[in-house]
ChimeraX commands (.cxc) that place a marker at each C-alpha (Angstrom):
marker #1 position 6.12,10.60,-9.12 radius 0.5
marker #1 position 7.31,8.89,-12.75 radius 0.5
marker #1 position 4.21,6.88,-14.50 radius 0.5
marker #1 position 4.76,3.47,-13.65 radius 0.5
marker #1 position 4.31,0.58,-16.11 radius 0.5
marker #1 position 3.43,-2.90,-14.78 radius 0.5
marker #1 position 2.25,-5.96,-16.52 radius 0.5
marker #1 position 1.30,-9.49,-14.86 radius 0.5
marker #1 position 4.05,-10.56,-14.31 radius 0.5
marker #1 position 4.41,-8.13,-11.50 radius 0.5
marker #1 position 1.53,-9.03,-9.85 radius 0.5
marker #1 position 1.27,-11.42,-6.35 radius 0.5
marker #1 position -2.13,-13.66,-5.78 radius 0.5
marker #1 position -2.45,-14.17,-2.41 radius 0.5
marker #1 position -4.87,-17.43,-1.42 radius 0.5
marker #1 position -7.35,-18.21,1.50 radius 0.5
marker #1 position -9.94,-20.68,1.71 radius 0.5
marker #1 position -11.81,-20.71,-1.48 radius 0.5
marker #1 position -10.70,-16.81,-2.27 radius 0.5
marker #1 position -7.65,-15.62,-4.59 radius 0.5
marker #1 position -6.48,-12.01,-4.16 radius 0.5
marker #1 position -4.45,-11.09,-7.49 radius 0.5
marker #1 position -2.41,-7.77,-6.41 radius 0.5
marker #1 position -2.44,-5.61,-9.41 radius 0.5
marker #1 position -1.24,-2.70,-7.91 radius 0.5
marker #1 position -0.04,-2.29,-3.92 radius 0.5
marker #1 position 2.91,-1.21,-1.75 radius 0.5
marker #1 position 5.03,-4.22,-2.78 radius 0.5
marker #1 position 4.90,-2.83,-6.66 radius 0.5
marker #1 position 4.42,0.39,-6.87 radius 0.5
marker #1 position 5.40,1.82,-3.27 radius 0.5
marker #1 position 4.04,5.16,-4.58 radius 0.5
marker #1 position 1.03,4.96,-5.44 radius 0.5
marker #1 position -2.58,6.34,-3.86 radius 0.5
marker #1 position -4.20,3.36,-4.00 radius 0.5
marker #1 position -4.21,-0.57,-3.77 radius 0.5
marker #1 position -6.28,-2.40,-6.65 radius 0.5
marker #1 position -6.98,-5.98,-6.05 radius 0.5
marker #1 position -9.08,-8.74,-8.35 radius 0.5
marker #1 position -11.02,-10.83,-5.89 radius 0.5
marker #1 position -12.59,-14.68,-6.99 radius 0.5
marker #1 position -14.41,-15.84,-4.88 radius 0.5
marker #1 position -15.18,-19.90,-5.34 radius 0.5
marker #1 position -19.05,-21.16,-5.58 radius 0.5
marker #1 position -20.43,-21.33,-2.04 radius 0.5
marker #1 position -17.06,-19.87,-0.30 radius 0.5
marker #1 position -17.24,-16.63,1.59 radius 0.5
marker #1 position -15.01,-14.22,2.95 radius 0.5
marker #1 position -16.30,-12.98,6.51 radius 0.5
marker #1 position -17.24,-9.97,7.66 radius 0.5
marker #1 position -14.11,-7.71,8.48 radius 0.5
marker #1 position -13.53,-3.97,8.09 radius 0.5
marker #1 position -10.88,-1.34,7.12 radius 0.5
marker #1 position -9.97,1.25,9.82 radius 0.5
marker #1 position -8.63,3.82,7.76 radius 0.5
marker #1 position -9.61,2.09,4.13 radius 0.5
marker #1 position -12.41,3.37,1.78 radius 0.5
marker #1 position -13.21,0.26,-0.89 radius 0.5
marker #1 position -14.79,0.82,-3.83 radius 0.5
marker #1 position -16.01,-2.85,-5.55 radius 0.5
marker #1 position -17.32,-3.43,-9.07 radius 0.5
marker #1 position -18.50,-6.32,-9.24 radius 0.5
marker #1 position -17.37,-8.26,-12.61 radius 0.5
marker #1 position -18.52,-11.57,-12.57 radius 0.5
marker #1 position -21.35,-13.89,-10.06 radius 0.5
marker #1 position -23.93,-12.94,-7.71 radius 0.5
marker #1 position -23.64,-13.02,-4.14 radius 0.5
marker #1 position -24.73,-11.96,-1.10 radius 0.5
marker #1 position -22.83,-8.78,0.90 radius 0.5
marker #1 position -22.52,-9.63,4.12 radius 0.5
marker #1 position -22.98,-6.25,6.24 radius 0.5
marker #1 position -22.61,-5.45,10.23 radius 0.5
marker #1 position -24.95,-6.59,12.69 radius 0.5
marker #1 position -26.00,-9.86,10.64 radius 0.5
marker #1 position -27.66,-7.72,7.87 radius 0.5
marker #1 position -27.09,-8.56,4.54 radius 0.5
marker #1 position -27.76,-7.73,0.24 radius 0.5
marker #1 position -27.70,-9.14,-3.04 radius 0.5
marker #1 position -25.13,-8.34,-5.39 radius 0.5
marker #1 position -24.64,-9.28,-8.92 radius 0.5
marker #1 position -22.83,-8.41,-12.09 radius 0.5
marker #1 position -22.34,-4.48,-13.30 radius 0.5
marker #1 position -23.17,-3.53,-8.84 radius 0.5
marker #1 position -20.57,-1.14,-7.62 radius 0.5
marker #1 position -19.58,-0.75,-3.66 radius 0.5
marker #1 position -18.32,1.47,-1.85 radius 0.5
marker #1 position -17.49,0.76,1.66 radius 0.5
marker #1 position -16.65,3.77,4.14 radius 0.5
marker #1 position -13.70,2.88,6.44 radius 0.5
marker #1 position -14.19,1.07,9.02 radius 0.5
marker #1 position -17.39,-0.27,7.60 radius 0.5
marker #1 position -18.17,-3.99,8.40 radius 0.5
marker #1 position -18.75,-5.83,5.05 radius 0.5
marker #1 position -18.10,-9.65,3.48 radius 0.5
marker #1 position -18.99,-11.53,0.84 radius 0.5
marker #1 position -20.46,-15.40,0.09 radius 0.5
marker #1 position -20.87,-16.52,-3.01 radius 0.5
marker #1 position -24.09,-17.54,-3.63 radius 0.5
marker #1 position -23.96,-18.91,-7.15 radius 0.5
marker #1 position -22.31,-22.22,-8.76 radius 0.5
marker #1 position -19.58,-19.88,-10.42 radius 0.5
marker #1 position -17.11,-17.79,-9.37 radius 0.5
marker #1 position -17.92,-14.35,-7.92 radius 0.5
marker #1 position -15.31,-11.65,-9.18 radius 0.5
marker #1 position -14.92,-8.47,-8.70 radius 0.5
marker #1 position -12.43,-5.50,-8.90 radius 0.5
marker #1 position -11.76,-3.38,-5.68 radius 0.5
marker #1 position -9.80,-0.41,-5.03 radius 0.5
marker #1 position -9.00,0.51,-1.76 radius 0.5
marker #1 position -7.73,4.26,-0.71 radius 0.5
marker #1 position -5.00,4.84,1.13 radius 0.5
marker #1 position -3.42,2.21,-0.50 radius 0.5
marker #1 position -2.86,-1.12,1.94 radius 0.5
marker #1 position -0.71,-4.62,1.98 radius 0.5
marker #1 position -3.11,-7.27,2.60 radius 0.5
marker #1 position -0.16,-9.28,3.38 radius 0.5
marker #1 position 0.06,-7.84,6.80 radius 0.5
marker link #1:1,2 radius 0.2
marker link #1:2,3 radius 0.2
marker link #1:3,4 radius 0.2
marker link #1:4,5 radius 0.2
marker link #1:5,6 radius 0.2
marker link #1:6,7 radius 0.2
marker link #1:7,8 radius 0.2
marker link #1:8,9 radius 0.2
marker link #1:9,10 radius 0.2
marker link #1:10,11 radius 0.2
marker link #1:11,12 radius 0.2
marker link #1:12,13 radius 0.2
marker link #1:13,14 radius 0.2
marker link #1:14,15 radius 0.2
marker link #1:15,16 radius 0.2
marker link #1:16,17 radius 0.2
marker link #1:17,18 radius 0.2
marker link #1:18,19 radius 0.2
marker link #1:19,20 radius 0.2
marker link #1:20,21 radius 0.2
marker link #1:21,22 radius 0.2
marker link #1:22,23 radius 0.2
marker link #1:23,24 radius 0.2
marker link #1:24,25 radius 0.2
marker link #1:25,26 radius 0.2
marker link #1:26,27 radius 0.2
marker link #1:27,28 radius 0.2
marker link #1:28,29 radius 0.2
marker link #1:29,30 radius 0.2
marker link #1:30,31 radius 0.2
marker link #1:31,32 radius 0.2
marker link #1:32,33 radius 0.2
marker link #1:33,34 radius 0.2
marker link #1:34,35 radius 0.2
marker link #1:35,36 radius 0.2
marker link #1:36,37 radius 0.2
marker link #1:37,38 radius 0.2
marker link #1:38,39 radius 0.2
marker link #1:39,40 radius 0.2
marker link #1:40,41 radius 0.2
marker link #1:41,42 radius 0.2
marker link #1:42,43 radius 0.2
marker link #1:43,44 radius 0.2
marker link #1:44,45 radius 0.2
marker link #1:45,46 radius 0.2
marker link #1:46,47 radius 0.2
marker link #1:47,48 radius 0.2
marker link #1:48,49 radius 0.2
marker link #1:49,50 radius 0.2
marker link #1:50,51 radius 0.2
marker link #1:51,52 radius 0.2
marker link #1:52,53 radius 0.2
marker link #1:53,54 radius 0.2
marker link #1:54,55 radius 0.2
marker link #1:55,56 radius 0.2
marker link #1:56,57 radius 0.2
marker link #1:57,58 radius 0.2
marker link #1:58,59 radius 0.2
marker link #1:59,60 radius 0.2
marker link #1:60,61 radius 0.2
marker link #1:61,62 radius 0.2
marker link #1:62,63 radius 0.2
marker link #1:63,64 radius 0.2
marker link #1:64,65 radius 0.2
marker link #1:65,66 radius 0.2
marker link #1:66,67 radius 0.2
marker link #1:67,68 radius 0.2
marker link #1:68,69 radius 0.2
marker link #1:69,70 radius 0.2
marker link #1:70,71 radius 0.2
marker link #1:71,72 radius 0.2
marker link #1:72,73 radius 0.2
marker link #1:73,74 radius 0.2
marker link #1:74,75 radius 0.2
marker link #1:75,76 radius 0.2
marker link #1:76,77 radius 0.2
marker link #1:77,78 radius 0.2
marker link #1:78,79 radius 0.2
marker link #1:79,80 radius 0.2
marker link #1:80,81 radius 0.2
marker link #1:81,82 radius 0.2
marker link #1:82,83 radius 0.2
marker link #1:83,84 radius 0.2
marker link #1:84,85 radius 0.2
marker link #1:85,86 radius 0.2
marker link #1:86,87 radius 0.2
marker link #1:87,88 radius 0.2
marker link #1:88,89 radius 0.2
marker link #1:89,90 radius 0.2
marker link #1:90,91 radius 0.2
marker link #1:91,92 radius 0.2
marker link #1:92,93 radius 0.2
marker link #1:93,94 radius 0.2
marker link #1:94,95 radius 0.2
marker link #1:95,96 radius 0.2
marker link #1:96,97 radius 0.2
marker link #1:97,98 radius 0.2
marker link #1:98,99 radius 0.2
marker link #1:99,100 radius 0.2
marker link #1:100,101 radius 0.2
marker link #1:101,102 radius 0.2
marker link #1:102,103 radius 0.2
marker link #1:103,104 radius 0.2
marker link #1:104,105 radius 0.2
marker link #1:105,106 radius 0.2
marker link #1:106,107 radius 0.2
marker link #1:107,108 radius 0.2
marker link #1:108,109 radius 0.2
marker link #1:109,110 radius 0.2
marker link #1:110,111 radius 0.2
marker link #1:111,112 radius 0.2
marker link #1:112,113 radius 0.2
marker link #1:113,114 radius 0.2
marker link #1:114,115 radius 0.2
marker link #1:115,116 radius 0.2
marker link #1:116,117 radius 0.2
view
């Protein structure tokens, strides 16, 4: 595979509900790559709910906010600025943002996978 050079202007941000998804690198972009790396905000007080990954490790550093990782069966932890995460596929996991700022963080999810779908 060639090195591939992308800049911003070939990422996508995908929106829902208080949560921007800026693609920096997925299948749209670079179609061979290993992995999908996305920047997540999440607005004060907005949450994205519980879901999983069937075949999708993530691995989430958080780089901005506290919240509160929303985990399977109701359980849930605090996360904050500098935490890393790495969810196992098919792990249940979400996040609300607990704080009056935004909550951002990096995540890079193996094999690589259009959220679009």
């Amino acid at each position: 595979m060639p090195i591939i050079r992308l800049s911003s202007a070939d990422f996508t941000t995908l929106e829902n509900l208080g949560k921007r998804s800026e693609q920096i690198v997925w299948p749209e972009n670079a179609p061979d790559a290993r992995v999908t790396i996305t920047r997540v905000t999440v607005d004060a007080g907005a949450t994205s709910a519980r879901h999983s990954h069937a075949a999708g490790e993530q691995t989430w550093i958080v780089e901005r906010g506290r919240g509160t990782l929303l985990l399977k069966d109701g359980g849930s932890d605090e996360v904050r600025t500098g935490d890393v995460i790495i969810t196992p596929p098919g792990e249940v996991h979400g996040i609300a943002n607990t704080s009056e700022e935004p909550f951002v963080y990096l995540t890079i999810t193996t094999p690589p996978e259009d959220f679009t779908l």
